[in-house]
C-alpha positions in Angstrom: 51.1 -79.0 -86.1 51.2 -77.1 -89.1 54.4 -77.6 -91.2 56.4 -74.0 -91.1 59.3 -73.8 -93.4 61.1 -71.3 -91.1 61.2 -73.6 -87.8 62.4 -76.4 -90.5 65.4 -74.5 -91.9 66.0 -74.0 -88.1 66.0 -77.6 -87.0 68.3 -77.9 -89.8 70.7 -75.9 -88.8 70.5 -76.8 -85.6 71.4 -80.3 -87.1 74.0 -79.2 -88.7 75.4 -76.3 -86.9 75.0 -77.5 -83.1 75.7 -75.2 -80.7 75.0 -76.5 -76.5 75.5 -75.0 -73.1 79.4 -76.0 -72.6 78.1 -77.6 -69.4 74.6 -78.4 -67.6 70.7 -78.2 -69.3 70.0 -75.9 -66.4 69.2 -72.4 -66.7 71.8 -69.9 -66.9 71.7 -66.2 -64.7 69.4 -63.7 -66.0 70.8 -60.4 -67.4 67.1 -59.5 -66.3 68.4 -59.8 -62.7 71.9 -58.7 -63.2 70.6 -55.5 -63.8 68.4 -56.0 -60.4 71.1 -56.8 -58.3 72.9 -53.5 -59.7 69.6 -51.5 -58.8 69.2 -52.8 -55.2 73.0 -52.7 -54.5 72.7 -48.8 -55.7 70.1 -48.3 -53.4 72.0 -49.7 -50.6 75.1 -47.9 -51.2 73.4 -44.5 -52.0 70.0 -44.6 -49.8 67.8 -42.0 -50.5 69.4 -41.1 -54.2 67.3 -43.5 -56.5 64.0 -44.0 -54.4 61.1 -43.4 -54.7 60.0 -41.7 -52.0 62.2 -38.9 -49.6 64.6 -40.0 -47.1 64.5 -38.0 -44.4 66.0 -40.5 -42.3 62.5 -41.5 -40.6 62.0 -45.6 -42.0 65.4 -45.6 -43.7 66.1 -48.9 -41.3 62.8 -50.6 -42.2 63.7 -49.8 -45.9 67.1 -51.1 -45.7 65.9 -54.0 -44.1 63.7 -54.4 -46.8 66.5 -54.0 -50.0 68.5 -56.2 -48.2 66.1 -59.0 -48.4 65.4 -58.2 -51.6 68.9 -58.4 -52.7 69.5 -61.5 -51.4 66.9 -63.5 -52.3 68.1 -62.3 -55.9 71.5 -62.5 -55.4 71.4 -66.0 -54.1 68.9 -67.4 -56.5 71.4 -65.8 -59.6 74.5 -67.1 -57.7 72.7 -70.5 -57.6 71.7 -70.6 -61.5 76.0 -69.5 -61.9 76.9 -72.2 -59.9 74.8 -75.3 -60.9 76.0 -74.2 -64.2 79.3 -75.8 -63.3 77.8 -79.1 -61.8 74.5 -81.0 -62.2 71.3 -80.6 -61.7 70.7 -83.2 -59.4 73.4 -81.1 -57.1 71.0 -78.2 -55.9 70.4 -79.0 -52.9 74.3 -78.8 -51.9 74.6 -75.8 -54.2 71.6 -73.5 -52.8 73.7 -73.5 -49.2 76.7 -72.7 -50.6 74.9 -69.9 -53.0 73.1 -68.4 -49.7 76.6 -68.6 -47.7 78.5 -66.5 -50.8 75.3 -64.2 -51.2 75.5 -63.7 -46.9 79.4 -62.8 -47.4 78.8 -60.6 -50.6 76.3 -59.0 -48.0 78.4 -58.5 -45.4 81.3 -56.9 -47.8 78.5 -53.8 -48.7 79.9 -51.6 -46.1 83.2 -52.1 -47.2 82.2 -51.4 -50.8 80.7 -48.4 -49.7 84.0 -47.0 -48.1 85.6 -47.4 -51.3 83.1 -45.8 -53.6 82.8 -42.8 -51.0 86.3 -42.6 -52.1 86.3 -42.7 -55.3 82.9 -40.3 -55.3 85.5 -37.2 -53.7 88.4 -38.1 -56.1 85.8 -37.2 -59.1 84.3 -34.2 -57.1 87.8 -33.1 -56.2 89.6 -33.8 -59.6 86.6 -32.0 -61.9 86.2 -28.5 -61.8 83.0 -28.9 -64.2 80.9 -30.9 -61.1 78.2 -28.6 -60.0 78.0 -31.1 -56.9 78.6 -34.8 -55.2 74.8 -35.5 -56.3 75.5 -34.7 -60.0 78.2 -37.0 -59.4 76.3 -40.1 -58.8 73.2 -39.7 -60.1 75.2 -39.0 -63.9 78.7 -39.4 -63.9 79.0 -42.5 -65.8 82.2 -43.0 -64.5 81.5 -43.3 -61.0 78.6 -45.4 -62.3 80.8 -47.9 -64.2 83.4 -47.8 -61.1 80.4 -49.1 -58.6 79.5 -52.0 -60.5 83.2 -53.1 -61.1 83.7 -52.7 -57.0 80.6 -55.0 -56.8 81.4 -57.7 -59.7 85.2 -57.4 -57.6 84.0 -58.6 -54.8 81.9 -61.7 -56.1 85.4 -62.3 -58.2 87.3 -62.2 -55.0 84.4 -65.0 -53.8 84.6 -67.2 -57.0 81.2 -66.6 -58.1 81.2 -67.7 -62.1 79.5 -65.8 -64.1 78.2 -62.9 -62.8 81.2 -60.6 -62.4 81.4 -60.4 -65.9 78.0 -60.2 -67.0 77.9 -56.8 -64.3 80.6 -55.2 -65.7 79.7 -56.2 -69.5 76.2 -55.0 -68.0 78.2 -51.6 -67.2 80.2 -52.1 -70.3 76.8 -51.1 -72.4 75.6 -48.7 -70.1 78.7 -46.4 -69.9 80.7 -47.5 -72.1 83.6 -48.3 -70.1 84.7 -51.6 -69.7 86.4 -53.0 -66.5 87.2 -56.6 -66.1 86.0 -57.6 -62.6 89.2 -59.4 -61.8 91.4 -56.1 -62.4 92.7 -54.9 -59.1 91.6 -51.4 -58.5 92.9 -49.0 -55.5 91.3 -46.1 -53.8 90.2 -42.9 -54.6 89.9 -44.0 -58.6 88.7 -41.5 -60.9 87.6 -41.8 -64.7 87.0 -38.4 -66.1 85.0 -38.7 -68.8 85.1 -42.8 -69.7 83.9 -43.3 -73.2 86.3 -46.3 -74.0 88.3 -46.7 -71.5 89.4 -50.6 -71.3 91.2 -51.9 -68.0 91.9 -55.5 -68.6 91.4 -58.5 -66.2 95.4 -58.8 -64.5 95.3 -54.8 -64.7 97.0 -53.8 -60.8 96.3 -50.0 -60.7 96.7 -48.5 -57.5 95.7 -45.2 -55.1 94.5 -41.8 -56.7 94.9 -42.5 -60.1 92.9 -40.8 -62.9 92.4 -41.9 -66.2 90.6 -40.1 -69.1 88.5 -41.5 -72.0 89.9 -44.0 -74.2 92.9 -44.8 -72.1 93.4 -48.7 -72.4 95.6 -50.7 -70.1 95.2 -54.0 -72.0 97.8 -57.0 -73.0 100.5 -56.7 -75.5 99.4 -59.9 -77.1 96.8 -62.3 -77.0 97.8 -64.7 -79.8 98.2 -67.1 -77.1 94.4 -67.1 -76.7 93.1 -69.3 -74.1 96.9 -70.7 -72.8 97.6 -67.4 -71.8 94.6 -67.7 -68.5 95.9 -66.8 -65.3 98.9 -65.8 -66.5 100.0 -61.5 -65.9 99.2 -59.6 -69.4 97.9 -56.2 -68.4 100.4 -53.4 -66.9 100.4 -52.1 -63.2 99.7 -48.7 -62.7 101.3 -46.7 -59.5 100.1 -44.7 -57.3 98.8 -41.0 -57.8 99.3 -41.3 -62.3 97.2 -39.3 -64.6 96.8 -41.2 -67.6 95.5 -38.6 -70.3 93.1 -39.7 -73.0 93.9 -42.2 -75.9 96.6 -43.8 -74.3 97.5 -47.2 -74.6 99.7 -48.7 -71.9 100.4 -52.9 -72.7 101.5 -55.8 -71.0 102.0 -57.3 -68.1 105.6 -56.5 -67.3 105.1 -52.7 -68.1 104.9 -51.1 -64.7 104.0 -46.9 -64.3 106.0 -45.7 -61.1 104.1 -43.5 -58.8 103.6 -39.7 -59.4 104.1 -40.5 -63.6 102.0 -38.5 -66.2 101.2 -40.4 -68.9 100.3 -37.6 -71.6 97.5 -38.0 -74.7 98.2 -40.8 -77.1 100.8 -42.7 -76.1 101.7 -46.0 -76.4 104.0 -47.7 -74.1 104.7 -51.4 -73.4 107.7 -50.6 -71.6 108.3 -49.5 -67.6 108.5 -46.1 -66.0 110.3 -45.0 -63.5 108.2 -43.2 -60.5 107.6 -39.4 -61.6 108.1 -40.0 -65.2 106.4 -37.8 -67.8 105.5 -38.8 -71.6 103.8 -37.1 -74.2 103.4 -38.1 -77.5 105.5 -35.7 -80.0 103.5 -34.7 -83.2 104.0 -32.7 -85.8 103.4 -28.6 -85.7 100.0 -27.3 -86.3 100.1 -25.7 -89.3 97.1 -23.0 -90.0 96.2 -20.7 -93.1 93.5 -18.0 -92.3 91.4 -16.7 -95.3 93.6 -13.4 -96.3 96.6 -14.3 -94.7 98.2 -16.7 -97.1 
């Protein structure tokens, strides 16, 4: 082979600078398919929206039957790769079982998932004035787009799957820009008006009917623990029926929001709120000088 001085500066620095898979040599899941099993999950949730072809309700069984096959044989070979990541190679045939029992139960939950996003879909249709209709909704609200994908990476969470919660919702994360950790536990009829930069972190507990608008972040108070603080509460818990208006910050995992609060533009809070509060953020007076008038 030719001598290349590129590939030998890279062989030196891999020398020098090694970097390996913290665990096995095996393959890792494919952000390739991460985005597939997004596709085929919104197809089952919302037949007829993102086919091809019309749904008039003639073949829609033969077509489900078919996306849910589809899904599952990508599910469970992703769900595989996330799993023998954690073992060894040698282990695969005990881990393809348990990958096809954990896809079959993710399967199972898609109903379910449904419900919830049907939900959420009528708190945004509700709560806007500015959607035309429930199509609009979830064929562009990016919102409702990034609160699917979280529902879904929940419920592989809620399974144990490694992995691939995260890389859906980071997957989400670059579509939408709005970035929900998949272990975050998230109650009905949730609406995100808006979304650019909205941050819920991974011990978040928010709870029915809330709305949140762009930039709102309900994140931890510290992290200078780093990794000792795992497992451990560091994100706030959010009532039921609060509007959290944009830029707000609320931080830390004992700072709870009572029910039926307001949580107005641009606050920060790390402490609790009694149920029905109001905040707002007091700034100074607008001051204005029109041309003529001074």
């Amino acid at each position: 082979m030719k001598p290349d001085p590129i590939v030998d500066r890279l062989m030196e620095a891999y020398r020098l600078q090694p970097l390996h898979k913290d665990h096995c040599a095996c393959s890792l899941p494919s952000n390739r398919q991460i985005k597939s099993i997004v596709t085929l999950s919104k197809e089952l949730i919302y037949p007829g929206y993102f086919s091809v072809s019309e749904d008039d309700g003639s073949g829609r069984r033969s077509r489900t039957a078919r996306t849910v096959a589809h899904l599952r044989k990508v599910l469970t070979r992703q769900v595989a790769s996330a799993l023998l990541y954690l073992t060894d190679e040698h282990r695969k045939p005990v881990v393809l079982p348990q990958a096809r029992a954990l896809s079959a139960d993710f399967l199972v939950s898609l109903p379910t998932i449904r419900e919830s996003l049907i939900l959420d879909l009528e708190a945004h249709f509700v709560g806007d004035p500015a959607a035309f209709n429930r199509d609009e909704i979830v064929i562009s609200y990016p919102g409702m787009y990034a609160i699917m994908i979280y529902r879904i990476a929940h419920r592989l969470w809620e399974l144990k799957v490694p992995l691939i919660p995260r890389m859906l919702t980071e997957f989400a994360h670059r579509e939408t820009g709005i970035d929900i950790h998949p272990g975050a536990r998230i109650g009905r009829s949730f609406f995100i008006d808006h979304g650019t930069g909205v941050v819920i972190g991974e011990t978040t507990v928010i709870g029915d009917e809330v709305k949140i608008y762009q930039g709102v972040t309900l994140g931890a108070l510290s992290t200078k623990g780093g990794h000792r603080l795992q497992g451990t509460k560091r994100h706030p818990t959010i009532g039921d029926r609060v509007t959290i208006y944009a830029g707000a910050s609320i931080l830390g995992g004992d700072t709870v929001i009572g029910s039926d609060s307001v949580i107005g533009s641009n606050v920060f809070l790390t402490e609790s709120l009694k149920g029905g509060s109001k905040v707002s953020q007091k700034i100074p007076e607008l001051q204005v000088k029109e041309k003529g008038k001074e």
